[in-house]
LOTITI-810499 format. One line per field, with one value per residue (C-alpha): residue number from 0; residue in one letter; x, y, z. Coordinates in pm, 1 decimal. Each point is the difference from the previous one (the first is absolute). Layout:
LOTITI-810499
zafi = [NUM  ...] $
mitor = [A  ...] $
px = [X  ...] $
py = [Y  ...] $
pz = [Z  ...] $
This chain:
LOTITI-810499
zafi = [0  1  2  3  4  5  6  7  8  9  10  11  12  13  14  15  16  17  18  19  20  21  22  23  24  25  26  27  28  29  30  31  32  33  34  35  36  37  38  39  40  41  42  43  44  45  46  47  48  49  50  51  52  53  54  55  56  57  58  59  60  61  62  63  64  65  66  67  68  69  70  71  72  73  74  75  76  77  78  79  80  81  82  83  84  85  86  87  88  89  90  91  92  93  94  95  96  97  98  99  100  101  102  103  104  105  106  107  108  109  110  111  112  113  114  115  116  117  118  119  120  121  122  123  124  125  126  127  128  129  130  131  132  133  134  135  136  137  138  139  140  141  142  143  144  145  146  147  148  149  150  151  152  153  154  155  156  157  158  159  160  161  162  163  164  165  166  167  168  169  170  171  172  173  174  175  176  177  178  179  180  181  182  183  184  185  186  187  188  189  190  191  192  193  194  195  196  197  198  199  200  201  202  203  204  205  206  207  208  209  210  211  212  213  214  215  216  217  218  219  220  221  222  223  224  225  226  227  228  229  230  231  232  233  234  235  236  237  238  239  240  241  242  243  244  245  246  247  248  249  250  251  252  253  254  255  256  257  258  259  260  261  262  263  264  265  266  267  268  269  270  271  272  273  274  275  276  277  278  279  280  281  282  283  284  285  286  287  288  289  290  291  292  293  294  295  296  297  298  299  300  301  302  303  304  305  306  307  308  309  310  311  312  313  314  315  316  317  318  319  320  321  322  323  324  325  326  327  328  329  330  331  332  333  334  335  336  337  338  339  340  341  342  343  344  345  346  347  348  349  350  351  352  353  354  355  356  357  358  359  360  361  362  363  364  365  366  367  368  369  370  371  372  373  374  375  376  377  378  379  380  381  382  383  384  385  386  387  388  389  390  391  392  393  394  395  396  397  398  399  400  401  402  403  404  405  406  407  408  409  410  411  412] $
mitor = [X  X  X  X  X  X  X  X  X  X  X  X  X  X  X  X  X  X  X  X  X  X  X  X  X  X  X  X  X  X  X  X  X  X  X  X  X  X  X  X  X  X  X  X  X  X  X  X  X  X  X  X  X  X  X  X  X  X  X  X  X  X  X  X  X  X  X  X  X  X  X  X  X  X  X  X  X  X  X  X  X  X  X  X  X  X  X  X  X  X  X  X  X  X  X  X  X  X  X  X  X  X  X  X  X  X  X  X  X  X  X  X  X  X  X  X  X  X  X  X  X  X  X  X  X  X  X  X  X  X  X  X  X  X  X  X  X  X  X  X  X  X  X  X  X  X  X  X  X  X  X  X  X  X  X  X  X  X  X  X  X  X  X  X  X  X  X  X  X  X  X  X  X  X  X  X  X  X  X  X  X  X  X  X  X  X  X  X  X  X  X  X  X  X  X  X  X  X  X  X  X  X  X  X  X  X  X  X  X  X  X  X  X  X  X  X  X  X  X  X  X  X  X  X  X  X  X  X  X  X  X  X  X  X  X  X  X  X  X  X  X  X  X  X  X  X  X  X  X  X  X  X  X  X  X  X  X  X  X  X  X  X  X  X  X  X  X  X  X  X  X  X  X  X  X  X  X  X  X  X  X  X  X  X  X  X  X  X  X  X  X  X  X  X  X  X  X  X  X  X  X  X  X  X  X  X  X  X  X  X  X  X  X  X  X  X  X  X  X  X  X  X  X  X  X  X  X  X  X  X  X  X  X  X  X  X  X  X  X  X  X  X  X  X  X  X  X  X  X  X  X  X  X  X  X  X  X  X  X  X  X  X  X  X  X  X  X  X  X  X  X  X  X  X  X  X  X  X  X  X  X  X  X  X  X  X  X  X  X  X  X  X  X  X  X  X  X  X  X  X  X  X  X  X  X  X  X  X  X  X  X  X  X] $
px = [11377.4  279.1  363.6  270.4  254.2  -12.7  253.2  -56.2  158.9  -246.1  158.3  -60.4  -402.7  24.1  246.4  -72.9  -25.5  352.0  -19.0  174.9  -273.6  -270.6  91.6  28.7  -362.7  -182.0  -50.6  -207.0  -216.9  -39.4  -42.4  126.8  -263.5  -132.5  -56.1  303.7  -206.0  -176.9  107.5  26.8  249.8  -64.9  -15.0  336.1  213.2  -86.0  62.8  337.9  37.2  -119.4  203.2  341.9  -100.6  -10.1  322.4  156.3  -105.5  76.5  384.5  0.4  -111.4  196.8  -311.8  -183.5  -202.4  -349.8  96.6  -99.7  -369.8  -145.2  -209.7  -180.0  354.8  170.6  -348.9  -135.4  322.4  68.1  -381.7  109.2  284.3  -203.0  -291.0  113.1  204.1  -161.2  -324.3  175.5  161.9  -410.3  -100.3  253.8  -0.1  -329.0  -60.4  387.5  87.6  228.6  286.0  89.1  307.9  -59.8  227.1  -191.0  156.5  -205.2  -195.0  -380.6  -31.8  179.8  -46.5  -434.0  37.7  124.1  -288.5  -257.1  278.0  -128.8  -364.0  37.3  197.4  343.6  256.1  216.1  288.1  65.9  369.0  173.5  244.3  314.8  -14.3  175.1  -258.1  177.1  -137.0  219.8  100.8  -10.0  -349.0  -75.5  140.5  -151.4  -343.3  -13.8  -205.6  -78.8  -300.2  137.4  -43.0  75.4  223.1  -37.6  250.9  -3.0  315.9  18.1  -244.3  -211.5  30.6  324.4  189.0  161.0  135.4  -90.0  235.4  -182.4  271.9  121.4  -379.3  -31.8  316.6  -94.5  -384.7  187.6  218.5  -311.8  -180.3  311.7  -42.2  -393.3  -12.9  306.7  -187.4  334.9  -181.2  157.8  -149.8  -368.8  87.8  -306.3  46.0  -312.9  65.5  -141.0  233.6  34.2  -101.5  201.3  -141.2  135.7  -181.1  275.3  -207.9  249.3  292.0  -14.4  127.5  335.6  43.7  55.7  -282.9  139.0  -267.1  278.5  307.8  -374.9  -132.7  -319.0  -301.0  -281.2  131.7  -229.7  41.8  -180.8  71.1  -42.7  264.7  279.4  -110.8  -295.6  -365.1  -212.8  -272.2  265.7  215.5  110.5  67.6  252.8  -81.0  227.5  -87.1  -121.2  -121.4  -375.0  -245.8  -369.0  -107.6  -176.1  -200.9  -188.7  -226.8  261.7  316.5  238.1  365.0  -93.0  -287.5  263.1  -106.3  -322.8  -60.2  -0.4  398.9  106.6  174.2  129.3  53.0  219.6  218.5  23.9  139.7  227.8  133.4  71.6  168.3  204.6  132.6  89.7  193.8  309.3  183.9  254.3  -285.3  -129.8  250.5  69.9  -351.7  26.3  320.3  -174.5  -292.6  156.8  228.2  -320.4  -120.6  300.0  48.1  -407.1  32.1  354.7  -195.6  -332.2  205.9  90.1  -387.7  20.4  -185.2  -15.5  95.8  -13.0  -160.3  119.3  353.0  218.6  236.9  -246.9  -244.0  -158.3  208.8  -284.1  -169.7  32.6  -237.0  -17.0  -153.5  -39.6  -109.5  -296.3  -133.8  -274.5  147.4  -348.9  2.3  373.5  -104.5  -293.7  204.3  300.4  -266.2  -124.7  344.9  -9.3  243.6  -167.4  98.1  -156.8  -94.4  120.7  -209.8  -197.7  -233.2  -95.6  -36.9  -342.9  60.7  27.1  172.5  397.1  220.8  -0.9  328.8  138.7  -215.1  148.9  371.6  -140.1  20.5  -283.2  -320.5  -14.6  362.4  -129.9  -219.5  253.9  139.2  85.0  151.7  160.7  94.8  194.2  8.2  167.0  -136.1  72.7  269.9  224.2  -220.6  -301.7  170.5  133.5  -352.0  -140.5  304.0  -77.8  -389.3  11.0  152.1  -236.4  -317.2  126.4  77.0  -370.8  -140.8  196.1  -129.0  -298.7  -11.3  -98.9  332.6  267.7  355.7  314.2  179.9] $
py = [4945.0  -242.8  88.2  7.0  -124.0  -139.9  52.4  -115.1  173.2  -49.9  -349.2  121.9  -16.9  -333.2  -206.6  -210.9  -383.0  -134.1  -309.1  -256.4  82.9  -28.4  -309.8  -139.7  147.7  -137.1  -388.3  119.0  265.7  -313.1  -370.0  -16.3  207.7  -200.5  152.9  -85.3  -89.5  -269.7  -335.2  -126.3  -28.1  309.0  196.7  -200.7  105.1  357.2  -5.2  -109.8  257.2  229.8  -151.9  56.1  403.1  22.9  -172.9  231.2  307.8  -132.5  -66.7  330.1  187.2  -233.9  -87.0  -393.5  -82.6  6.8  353.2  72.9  102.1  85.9  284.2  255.4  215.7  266.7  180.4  -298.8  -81.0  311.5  1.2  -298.0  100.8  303.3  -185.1  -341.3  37.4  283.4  -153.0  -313.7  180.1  190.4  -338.0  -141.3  331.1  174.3  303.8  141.8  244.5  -49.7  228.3  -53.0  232.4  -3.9  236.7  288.9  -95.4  -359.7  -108.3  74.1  -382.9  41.1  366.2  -96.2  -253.3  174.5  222.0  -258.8  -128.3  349.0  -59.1  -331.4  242.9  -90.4  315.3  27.9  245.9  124.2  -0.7  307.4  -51.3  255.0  215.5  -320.2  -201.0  -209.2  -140.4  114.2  -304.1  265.0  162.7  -358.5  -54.0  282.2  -53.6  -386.9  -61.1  -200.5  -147.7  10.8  -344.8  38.4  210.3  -0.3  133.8  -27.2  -151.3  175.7  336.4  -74.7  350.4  170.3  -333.5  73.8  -260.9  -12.5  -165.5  -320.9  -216.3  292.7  25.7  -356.3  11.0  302.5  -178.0  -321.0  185.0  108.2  -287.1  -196.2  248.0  12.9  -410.9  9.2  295.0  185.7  278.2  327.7  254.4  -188.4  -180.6  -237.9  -394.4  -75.9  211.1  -165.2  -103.1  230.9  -187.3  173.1  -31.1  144.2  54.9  -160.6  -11.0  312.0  -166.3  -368.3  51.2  196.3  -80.9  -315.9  -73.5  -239.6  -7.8  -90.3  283.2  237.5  -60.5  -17.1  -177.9  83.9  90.5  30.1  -24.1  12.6  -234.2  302.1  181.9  -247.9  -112.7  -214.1  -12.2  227.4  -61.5  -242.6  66.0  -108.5  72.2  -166.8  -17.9  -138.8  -264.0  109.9  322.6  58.9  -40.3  32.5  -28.3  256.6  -214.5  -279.0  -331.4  -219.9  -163.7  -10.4  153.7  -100.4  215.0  306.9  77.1  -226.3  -19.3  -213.9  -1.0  260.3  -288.9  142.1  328.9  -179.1  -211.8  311.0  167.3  -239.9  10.8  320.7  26.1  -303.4  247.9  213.1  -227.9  -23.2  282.0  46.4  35.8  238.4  224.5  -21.8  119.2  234.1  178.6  42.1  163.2  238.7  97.4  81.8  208.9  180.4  94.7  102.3  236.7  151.6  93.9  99.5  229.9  220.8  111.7  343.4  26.9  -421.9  -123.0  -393.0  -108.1  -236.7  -84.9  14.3  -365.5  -189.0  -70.5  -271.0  -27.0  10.7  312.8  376.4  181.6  386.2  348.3  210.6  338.3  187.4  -340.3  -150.1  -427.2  -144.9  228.9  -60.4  -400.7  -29.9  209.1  -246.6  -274.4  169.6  -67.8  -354.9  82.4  -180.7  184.8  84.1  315.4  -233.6  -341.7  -115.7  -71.7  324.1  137.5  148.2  189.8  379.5  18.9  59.8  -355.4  -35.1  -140.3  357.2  229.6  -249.9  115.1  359.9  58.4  294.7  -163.9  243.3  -133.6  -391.5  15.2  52.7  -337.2  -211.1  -412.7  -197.2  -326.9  -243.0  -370.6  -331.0  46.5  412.8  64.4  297.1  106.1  30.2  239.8  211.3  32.9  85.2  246.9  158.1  70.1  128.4  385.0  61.3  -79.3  200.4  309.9  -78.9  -32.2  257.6  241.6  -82.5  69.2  305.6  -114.6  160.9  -160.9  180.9  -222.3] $
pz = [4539.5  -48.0  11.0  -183.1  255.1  291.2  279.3  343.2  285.8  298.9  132.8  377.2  -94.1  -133.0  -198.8  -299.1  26.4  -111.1  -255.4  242.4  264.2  -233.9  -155.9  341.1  82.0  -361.1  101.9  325.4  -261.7  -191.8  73.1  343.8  96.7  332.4  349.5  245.2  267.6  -191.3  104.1  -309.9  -226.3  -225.3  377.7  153.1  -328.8  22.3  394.0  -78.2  -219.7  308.0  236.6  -231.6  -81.3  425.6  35.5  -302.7  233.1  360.7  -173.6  -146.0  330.7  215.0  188.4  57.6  -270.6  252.4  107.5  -405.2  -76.9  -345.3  -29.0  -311.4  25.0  201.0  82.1  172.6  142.3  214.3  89.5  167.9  135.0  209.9  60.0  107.7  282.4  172.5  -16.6  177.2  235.8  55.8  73.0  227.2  163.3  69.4  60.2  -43.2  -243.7  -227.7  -202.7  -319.2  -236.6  -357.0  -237.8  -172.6  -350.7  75.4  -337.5  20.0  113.9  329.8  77.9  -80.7  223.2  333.5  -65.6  32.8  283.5  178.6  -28.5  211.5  262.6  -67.7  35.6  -362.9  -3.1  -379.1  -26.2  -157.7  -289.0  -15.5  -371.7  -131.8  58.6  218.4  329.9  327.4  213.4  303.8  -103.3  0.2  340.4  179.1  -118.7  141.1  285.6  303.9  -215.7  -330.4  -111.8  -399.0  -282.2  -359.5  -194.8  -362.3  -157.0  -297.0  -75.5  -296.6  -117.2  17.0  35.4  362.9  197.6  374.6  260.2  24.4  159.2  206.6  114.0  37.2  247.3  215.8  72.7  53.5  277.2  137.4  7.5  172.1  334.3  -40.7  58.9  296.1  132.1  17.8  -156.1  190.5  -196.9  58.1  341.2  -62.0  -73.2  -250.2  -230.7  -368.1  -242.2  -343.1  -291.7  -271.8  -406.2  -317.2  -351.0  -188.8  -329.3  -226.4  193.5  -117.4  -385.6  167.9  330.6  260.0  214.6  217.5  308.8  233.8  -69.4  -42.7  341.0  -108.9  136.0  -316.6  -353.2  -307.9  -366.9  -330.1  -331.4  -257.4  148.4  -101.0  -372.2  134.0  -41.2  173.4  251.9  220.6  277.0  327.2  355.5  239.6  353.9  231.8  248.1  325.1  -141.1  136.0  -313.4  -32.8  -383.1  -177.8  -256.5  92.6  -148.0  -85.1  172.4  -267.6  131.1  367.5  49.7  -56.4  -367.0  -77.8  -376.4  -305.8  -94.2  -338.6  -97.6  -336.7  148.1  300.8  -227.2  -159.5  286.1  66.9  -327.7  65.9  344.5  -170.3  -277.6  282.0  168.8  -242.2  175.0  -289.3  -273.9  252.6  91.9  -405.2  -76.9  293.4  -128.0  -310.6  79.2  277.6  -340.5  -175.3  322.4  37.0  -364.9  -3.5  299.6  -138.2  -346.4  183.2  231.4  -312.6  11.6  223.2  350.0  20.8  345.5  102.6  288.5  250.4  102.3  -281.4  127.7  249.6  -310.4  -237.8  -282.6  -244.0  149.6  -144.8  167.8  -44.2  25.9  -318.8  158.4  -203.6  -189.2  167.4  -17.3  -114.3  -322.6  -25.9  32.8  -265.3  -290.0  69.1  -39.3  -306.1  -131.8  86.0  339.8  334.5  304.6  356.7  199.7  296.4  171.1  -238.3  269.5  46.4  -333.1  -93.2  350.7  -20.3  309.0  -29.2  75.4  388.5  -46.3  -145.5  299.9  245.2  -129.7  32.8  -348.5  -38.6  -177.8  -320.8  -58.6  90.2  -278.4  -241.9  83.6  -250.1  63.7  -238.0  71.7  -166.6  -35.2  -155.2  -348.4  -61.9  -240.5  -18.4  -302.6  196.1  225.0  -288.6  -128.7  329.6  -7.7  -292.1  64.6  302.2  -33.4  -272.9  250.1  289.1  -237.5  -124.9  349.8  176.8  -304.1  60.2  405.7  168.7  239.6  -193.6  22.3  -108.7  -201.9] $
């Protein structure tokens, strides 16, 4: 049944296409519609077009413009980022076993990953997050190993917007890795210990945040077009030079063999378009201000509701993300009567939805799981108004008094 309204506050899930990045997208939906690995001309045009998107992205990540590889989006891109290099390292090595950390607040495409990462034998320590949901650069320390070989730290959590120490991260492995190849090592006293390859899911982190490789420290970093007012089904992954790399896909030898496939070319110069917007730092920090206003103003209001905590550290966070726990209302019901309104929120990863089992992200910041389901994320973006919030403001209350009559969980308000 249509709606009357229609208000969207789930940016974090996916972000509609802005008009300058569609405009640049149309000619390559239209008559420029050749395959860029063609050697003619229709093919040569549109691998120019290629080429620029992958130098818009190496600038914008600090990196060289070959360390760039297009991929489907994020998903694909932290598949990657698990698989490639510890399947190298399997090859050049055989036989050893390797280590691998990976955070416990990880989206499904990493933490999925290092479990098919321990069917092939390799050792994967799930790193704990503190009730903040904030990785601990000495839990991080003391679980590194002899044989611990990669880390993947997301930069920004997808669900209750918290912002991990990426560069502090990148520094400490760094450190490491500068006594691991002198073999000045004390605490290991061995000489050939393997380098740590260090990668970041940097896809909620692009639209707010600097991702410059270099001050990072980071040797794999992945990304998604939707994310930042692009299309969907697009992305890319950076790997810097000298990284080991053994492809996932294969059949073709577009991308150097890395990422084999006919090129998304109106999706890429889509992408490009994109980063581009991003890279006006005043009209970013402008657009940034604006939205954290929006957030801050949303969570003051929503905070009026009794027994309404938000998760996640209140400072260290996305400025688009107000993510929260309404005790006695179950978040999916809460979620379909806002949509019933015309109001487009999440329960948390959009990802995951259709899952019955409470957010990880939420049990991993040992909030209890009858309380995770009562999770509700709203998350802002370039195009909300003040007016959206207000709506979203004034439905609410009404739908928790409804749902928390309706519960066999009383709540004392």
């Amino acid at each position: 049944m249509p709606v009357k309204k229609s208000i969207y506050l789930d940016n974090s899930a996916t972000t509609p296409i802005d008009p300058r990045v569609l405009k640049e997208m149309l000619p390559y939906l239209k008559e420029n519609f050749g395959n860029a690995s063609s050697l003619h001309y229709a093919g040569l045009d549109n691998r120019v077009a290629v080429d620029r998107a992958q130098a818009k992205l190496a600038k914008f990540l600090n990196g060289d413009k070959e360390e760039v590889y297009f991929t489907s989006g994020a998903t694909e891109s932290d598949n990657m980022a698990i698989f490639g290099p510890i399947r190298a390292l399997q090859r050049r090595y055989p036989g050893k076993k390797w280590h691998i950390i990976i955070s416990q607040i990880e989206h499904d495409a990493v933490l999925a990953a290092g479990k098919e990462m321990e069917k092939e034998g390799v050792e994967v320590t799930y790193l704990p997050v503190n009730s903040r949901g904030l990785v601990e650069i000495e839990a991080l320390q003391d679980a590194i190993k002899n044989n611990t070989v990669l880390i993947s730290i997301m930069y920004v959590n997808n669900e209750v917007g918290t912002i991990q120490p990426i560069a502090e991260i990148g520094k400490l492995i760094s450190e490491i890795n500068k006594k691991r190849k002198s073999g000045r090592d004390s605490l290991r006293g061995k000489d050939d210990l393997q380098k740590i390859y260090f990668h970041t899911d940097a896809t909620q982190a692009l639209a707010y945040y600097p991702c410059d490789v270099q001050k990072l420290a980071v040797d794999l970093l992945s990304l998604s077009g939707h994310k930042i007012y692009g299309p969907k089904g697009v992305g890319a992954i950076y790997i810097k030079n000298g990284t080991p790399f053994l492809p996932i896909i294969f059949g073709g030898h577009q991308q150097n063999n890395i990422r084999p496939g006919t090129y998304n070319v109106a999706g890429i110069v889509g992408l490009g378009q994109a980063v581009e917007l991003l890279s006006d730092q005043k009209a970013r920090e402008k657009e940034n201000k604006k939205i954290r206003e929006l957030r801050d103003y949303l969570v003051k209001m929503i905070m009026r509701i009794p027994h309404l905590a938000v998760n996640g550290d209140t400072r260290k966070r996305a400025p688009n993300n107000a993510s929260f726990i309404i005790e006695g209302v179950e978040g999916e019901s809460a979620l379909l009567m806002l949509s019933e309104k015309g109001i487009a929120v999440s329960t948390g990863s959009a990802c995951s939805s259709g899952s019955l089992e409470p957010s990880h992200v939420l049990l991993a910041m040992g909030i209890k799981p009858e309380l995770a389901h009562g999770s509700l994320r709203v998350t802002l973006g370039r195009f909300n108004k003040k007016s959206d919030v207000d709506v979203f403001i004034k439905e609410l209350p009404p739908i928790v008094a409804k749902l928390r009559k309706m519960s066999p969980i009383k709540i004392k308000v």
